[in-house]
N, C-alpha and C positions, 0 to 999 in steps of 0.2 A: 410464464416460463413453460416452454416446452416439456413433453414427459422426458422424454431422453435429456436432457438437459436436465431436471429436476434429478432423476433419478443419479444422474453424474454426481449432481451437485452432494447429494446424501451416500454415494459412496466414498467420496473425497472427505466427508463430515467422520464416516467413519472408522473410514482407514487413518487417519490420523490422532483417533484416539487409540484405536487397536495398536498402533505400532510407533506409541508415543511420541505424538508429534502436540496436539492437545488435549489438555483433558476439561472439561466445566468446572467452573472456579468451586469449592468447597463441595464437590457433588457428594460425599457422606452426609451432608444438609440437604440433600436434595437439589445444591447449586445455590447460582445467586446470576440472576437473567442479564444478559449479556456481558458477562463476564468468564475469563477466562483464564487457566495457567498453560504457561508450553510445558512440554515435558522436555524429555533427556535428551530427544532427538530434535523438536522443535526447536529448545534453547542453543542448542548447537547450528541449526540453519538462518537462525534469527539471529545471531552472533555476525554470520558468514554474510548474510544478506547487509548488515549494518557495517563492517569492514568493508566490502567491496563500495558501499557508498563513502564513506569518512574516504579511502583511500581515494578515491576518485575526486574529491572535493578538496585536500588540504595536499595529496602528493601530487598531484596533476598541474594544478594550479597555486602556483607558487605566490599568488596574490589571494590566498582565501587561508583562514587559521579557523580553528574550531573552538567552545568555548562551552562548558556544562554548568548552567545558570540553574538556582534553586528552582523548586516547583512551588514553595512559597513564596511572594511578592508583596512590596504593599499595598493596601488596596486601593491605595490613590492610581495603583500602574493599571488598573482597570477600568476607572474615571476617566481616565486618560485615552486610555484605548478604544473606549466605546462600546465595552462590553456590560458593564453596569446599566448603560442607560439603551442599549442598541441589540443587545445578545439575546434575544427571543423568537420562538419561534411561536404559528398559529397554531394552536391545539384546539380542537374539534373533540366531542364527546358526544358517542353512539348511548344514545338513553336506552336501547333493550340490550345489548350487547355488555355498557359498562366498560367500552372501551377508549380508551384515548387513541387519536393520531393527528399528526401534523396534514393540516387543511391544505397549503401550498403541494405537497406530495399527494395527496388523494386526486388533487387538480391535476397534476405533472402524469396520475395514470392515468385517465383520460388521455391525454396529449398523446401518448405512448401509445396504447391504442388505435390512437386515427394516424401514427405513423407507423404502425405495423401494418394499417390498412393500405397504406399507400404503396409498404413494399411488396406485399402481394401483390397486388395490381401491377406493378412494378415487374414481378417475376415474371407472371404471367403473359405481360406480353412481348418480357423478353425472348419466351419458349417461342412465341409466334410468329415473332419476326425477326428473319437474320440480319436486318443493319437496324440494330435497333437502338432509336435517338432517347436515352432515357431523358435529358432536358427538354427537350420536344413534346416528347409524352407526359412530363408532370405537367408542363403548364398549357396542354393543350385536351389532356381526356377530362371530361368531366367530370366524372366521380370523384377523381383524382383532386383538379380541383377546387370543388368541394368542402372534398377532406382537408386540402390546405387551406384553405378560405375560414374554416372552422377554428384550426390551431392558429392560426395569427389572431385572429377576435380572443382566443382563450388566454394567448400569451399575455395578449395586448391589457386584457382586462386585471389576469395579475400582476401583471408587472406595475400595474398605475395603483391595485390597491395594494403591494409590498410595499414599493415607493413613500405613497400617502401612510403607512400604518394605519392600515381602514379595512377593520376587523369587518364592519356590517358589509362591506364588498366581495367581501371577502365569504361568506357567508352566502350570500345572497349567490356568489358562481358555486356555489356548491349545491344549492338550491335548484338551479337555471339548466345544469349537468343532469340532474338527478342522480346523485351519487348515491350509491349505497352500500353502508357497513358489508365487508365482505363475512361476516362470522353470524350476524344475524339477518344480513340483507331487507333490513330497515333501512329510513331516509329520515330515523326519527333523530334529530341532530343537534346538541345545543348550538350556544350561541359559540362563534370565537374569540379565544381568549390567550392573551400572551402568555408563554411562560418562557423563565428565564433557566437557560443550559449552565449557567455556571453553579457548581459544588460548591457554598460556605460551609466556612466550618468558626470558629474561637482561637484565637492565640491565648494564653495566658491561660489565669487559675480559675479566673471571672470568667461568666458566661454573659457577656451584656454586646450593644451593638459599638462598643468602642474598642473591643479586643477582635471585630470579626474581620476572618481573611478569605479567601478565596484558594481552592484548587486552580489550578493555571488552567483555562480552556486550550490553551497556543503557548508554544515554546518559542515564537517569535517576538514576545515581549522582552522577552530576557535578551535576547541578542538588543536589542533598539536600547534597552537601558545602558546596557555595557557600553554602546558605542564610541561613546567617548576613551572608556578605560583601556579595549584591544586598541582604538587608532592609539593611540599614542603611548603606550608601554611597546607596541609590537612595530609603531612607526610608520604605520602604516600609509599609501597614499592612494589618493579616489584613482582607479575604482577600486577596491575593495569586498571580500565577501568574507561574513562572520557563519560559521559552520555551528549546528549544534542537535545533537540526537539526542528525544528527553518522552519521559511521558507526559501526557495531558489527558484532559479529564473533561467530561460533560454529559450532564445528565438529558442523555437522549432518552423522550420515552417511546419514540418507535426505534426502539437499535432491533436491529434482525440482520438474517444473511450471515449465521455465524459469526465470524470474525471482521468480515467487512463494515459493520457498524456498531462498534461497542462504546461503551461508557469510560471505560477506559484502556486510555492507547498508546501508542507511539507513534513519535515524528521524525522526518528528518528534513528539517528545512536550512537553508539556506538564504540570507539577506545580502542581496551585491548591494552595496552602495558607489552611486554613479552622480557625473554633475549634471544638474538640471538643465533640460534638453538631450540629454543623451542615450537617456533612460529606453524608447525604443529598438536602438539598435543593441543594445544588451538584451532586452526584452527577445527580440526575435534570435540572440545569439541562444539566449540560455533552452529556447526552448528548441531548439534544433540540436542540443548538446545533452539535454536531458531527454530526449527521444531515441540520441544512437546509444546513451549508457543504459536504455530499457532493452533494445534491440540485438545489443552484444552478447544477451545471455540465449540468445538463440531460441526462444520460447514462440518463434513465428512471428513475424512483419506484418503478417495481415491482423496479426488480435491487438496491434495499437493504434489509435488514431486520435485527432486533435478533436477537441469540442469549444470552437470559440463561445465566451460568455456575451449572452445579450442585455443579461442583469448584473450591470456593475457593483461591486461594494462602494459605499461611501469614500473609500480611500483608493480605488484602483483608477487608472484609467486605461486599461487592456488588461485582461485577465482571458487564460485557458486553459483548457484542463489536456492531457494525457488520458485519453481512456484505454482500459485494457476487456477484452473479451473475455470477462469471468463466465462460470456455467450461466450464471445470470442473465448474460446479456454483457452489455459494454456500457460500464462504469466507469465513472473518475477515479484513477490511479495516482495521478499527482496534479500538483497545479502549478502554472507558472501566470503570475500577477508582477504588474508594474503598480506598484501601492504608492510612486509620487511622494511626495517627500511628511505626507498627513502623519504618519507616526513620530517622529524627529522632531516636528513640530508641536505636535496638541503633548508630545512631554516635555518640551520645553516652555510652554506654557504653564502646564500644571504644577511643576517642579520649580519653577524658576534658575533652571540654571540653562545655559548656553548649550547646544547640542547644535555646532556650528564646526565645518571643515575651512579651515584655511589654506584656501590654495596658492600656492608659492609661485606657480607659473603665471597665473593670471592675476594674481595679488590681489585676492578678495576672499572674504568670507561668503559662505551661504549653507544652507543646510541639503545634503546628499537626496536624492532622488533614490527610492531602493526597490531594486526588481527581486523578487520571493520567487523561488522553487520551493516546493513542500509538498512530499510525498509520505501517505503513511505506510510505515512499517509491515503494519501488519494486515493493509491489503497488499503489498508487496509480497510479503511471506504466501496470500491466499495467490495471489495470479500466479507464483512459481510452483507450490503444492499444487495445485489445479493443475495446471498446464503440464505437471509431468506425469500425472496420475495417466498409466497406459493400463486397461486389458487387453492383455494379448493371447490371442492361438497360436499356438506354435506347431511345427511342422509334424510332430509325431502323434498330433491331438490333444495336447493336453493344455492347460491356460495356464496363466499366469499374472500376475499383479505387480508394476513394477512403476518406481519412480525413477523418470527418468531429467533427475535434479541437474542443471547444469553441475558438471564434477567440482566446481571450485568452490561450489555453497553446499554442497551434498555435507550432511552431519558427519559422516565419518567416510576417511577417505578409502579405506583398504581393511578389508576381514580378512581374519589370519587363521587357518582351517588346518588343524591335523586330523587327517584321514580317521585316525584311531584313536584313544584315548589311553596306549603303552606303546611299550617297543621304541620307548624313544622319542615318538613323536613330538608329542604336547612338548618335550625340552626344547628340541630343536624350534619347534613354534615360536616359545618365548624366545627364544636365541632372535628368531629373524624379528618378531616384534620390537624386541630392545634395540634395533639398526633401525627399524623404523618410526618411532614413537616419538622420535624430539623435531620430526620432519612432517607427519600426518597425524592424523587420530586415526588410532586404530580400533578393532573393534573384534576381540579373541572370541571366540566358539568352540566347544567342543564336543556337543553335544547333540543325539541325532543323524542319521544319514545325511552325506554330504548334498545330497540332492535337494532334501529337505532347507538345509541351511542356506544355499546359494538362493531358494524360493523367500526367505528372511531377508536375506540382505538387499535381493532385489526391491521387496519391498519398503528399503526402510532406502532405498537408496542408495545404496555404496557403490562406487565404480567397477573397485575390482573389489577382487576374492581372491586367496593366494592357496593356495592348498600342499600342504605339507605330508608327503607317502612315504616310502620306503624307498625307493629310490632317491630321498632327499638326502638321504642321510650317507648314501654309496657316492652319488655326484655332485650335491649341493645344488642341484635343480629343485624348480618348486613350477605349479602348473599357476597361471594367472589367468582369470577369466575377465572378459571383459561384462559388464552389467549391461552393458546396451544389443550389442550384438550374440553376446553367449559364448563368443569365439574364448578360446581354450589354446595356452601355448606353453611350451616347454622352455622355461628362462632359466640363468644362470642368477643366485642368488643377489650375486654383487652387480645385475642388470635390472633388478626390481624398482628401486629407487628414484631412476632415470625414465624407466618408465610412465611410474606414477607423476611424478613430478612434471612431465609433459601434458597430461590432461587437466591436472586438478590444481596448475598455478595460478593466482590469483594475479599474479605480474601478467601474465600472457592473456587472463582477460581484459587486463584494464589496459592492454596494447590493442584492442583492438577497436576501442573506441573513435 
């Protein structure tokens, strides 16, 4: 990571705690590693970020209903799923360092690297030449190359020992790389060895291996079990999508990146069930559909792009991610997976009961085909924090710190500002807050110079600012600042509403998908 990008990334870390957005889970403990609570204003933007999706998913589409399945399961639904026997990752262990990390990622930075290499090169000779063929140029300079010639051998070799689960291969490119612990800068390495990401825990009073359950890794189990129970309570007919926003759990033990990789999270996924054979053209529907519902919020076109997968899951047969331009770099955001109809089936095996659609039109049974959108939460929550984190200079010299949150997910929509703290004012505040409060979240002040306080709200996000003087009380004007531009106007009490109401409506973003 770049320094300017690094140093972004650790201001966004901690303007978020400064102006409670998150705070580290139990940090009078000292914390608990990658874990985390939102605060006042975070649980408010993560509220708003989780509406704006349910909304777009169960109102938009009059063929999708939602459905909030337990986070306990039995554990036969993991048997089933493939996470009992399938859900591991490599882990590698640094002998001077005493660290752990996933062997596949230590591989993948490599990779990274020699395609950083390439965009330089890349740059480079874009500056040099004005009709500049970048196709041309990758597969014709040498160095370039190369460095491609390199990553396909890298891919190539992990991908056959992922495939194989072939730990010694696995090892052995670790070896071949010369990789080195980045904290002690050793190559002293054990051997690799599985470990499994999913949480047990005990049901009952006993503590033995007949009462043990599982934390849910995926909130996609829970929609596949119910299937049956929403098709036919809700009537439903293929195609279908069961909605559902929940936490899951896994014990990651490289989680880093703040909030982008924790142990425990939030989801929000979505399972379309389609008939087999059809599954494609939903597949490229949904992810054309979940790209303009990232792009409506206005956080810039250019920091999302598609990452086709070259490493299939056992149950996909197309999968791709949504990346978004975090300070990081450009990471997975969401995914969209045509998973074919493997879930529906390996529980209908396991289970013994039928997980079969009757189709009325073509008067056959068969089990649904289902294309997954699933995006998490709370790198959702990090690419809109990120993305609206602005320092600005302003025209008179002074800076400033402002989130410039789309209005409709911003934690509160309107600060209510009496100039003074007598004379009436702070009444009259409350007066107009009580007109406004069953319509927006508001957010009263009254303490501190007014300059002071609009530098608050900017930072915490709020669109406007309303401000309440003495002449509110002679005409029933009030001055409204706008949070983005600064602009400052003289409105009539009973036009406030109308105003706000046109930026910060959640109807007028989801029109404009």
């Amino acid at each position: 990571m770049a320094n300017a990008e690094d140093n972004l990334f650790k201001n966004v870390i901690s303007h978020a705690k400064e102006y409670g957005f998150i705070f580290p889970s139990s940090e009078i403990y000292d914390g608990l590693s990658a874990v985390y609570d939102y605060g006042q204003n975070g649980a408010e933007l993560k509220n708003n970020i989780k509406e704006y999706w349910w909304k777009f998913m169960t109102l938009l589409h009059d063929n999708i209903v939602g459905i909030d399945a337990a986070i306990f399961m039995h554990p036969t639904t993991w048997k089933a799923s493939g996470h009992v026997d399938a859900f591991n990752d490599p882990m590698i262990d640094n002998k001077d360092s005493k660290k752990r990390y996933r062997a596949d990622q230590l591989i993948e930075g490599v990779i990274e690297k020699l395609e950083e290499k390439i965009e330089k090169e890349v740059e480079k000779a874009a500056k040099r030449f004005e009709n500049f063929d970048r196709t041309m140029f990758v597969t014709t300079n040498a160095r370039v190359v190369e460095y491609q010639k390199k990553i396909d051998e890298i891919n190539g070799r992990l991908k056959t020992a992922m495939a194989n689960n072939d730990m010694v291969a696995m090892k052995q490119l670790v070896d071949d790389l010369e990789i080195a612990d980045p904290i002690s800068g050793t190559k002293n390495w054990t051997d690799v060895r599985q470990f499994n990401l999913m949480f047990s825990t005990e049901m009952g009073s006993v503590a033995d291996d007949a009462n043990k359950i599982y934390l849910r890794p995926e909130t996609a189990q829970g929609i596949f079990v119910n299937f049956l129970n929403v098709q036919k309570t809700g009537r439903m007919k293929i195609p279908f999508g069961i909605a559902q926003i929940g936490k899951a759990f896994r014990n990651e033990i490289v989680a880093r990146q703040f909030i982008f990789r924790m142990r425990e999270f939030e989801q929000m996924e979505m399972q379309f069930f389609v008939k087999p054979g059809e599954e494609m053209k939903w597949y490229e529907f949904w992810k054309d559909k979940r790209l303009k519902w990232h792009k409506a919020l206005g956080l810039g076109n250019d920091n999302y792009r598609y990452h086709d997968h070259l490493n299939l899951a056992h149950y996909a047969n197309a999968a791709c991610d949504i990346q978004f331009n975090f300070p990081m770099g450009f990471r997975e955001l969401e995914g969209i997976h045509s998973r074919t109809d493997f879930d529906l089936k390996s529980h209908e095996k396991y289970s013994g009961k039928k997980l079969q659609y009757f189709d009325s039109e073509d008067n056959q049974n068969y089990i649904p085909f289902v294309v997954e959108t699933s995006v998490g939460l709370d790198r959702m929550f990090l690419s809109v924090l990120a993305s609206s984190y602005k320092e600005e200079k302003l025209e008179d010299g002074s800076e400033r710190v402002v989130l410039k949150i789309p209005a409709p997910l911003a934690p509160n929509k309107v600060a209510i500002l009496p100039l003074m703290k007598k004379d009436g004012l702070p009444e009259k505040a409350h007066e107009i807050m009580n007109l406004l409060k069953f319509d927006f979240r508001c957010f009263y002040e009254e303490k501190d110079a007014i300059g002071k306080r609009y530098r608050r709200q900017d930072a915490i996000g709020t669109p406007y600012c309303i401000t309440i003087d003495h002449q509110t009380l002679q005409d029933n004007t009030v001055t409204i600042r706008n949070r983005d531009t600064m602009k400052q106007e003289r409105v009539a009490i009973h036009e406030v509403k109308a105003i706000i109401s046109e930026s910060v409506s959640m109807a007028e973003l989801l029109k404009k998908i």
